[in-house]
C-alpha positions, 0 to 999 in steps of 0.5 A: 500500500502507498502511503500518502503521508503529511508534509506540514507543521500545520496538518501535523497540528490540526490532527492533534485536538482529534480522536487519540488511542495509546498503546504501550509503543505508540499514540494514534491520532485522527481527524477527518480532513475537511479539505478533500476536493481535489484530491482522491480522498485517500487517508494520509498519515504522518510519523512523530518520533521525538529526540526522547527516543534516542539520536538520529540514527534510532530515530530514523530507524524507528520511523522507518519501521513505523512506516513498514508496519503501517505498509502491511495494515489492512487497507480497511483500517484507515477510514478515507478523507482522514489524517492521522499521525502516529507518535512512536512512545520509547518503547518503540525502539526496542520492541520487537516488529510483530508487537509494533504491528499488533500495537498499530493494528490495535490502535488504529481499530480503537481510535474511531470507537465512538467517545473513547480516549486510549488510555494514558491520554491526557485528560484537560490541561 
């Protein structure tokens, strides 16, 4: 599957006040896009990994293995005209793949259940 990803700091911030799920090695976040004229509808996501996971070279690295992960995902799973943004938790660098997947797949079939926020999400600041 190709991915469409985000580009921008400002749909990176627009995803942010959507609906949110964590799991122990990542937080899933989505918005539906208002914007879809012109484009083909397709869900785009973007990929967060801060300096707290470690240097470039595992930051790189965690990326990159966030982005497979999302590669073989069920097509289904991603709702069209959404934008959701995947931010990798510490343990992403030392989990192994197969947990990666499970925790995305998990993630990304909780985050549209209905008036629920994963747990370890904030509550109001």
């Amino acid at each position: 599957m190709a991915l469409n990803t985000l580009k921008k700091r400002t749909e990176f911030l627009r995803v942010k006040g959507g609906l949110r799920w964590s799991t122990p090695f990542l937080v899933v976040e989505t918005v539906l896009r208002p914007d879809t004229e012109g484009d083909d509808g397709a869900p785009r996501i973007g990929f967060t990994v801060s300096k707290k996971i470690g240097n470039a070279v595992v930051r790189n690295r965690v990326r990159r293995r966030l982005r497979a992960a999302v590669s073989t995902l069920n097509p289904t799973r991603l709702r069209s005209s959404h934008d959701y943004v995947v931010i990798a938790r510490t343990g992403a660098a030392e989990c192994a793949y197969q947990e990666l997947v499970a925790d995305l797949e998990q993630a990304f079939q909780r985050v549209h259940q209905r008036g629920r926020r994963g747990r370890g999400s904030q509550k109001s600041r």
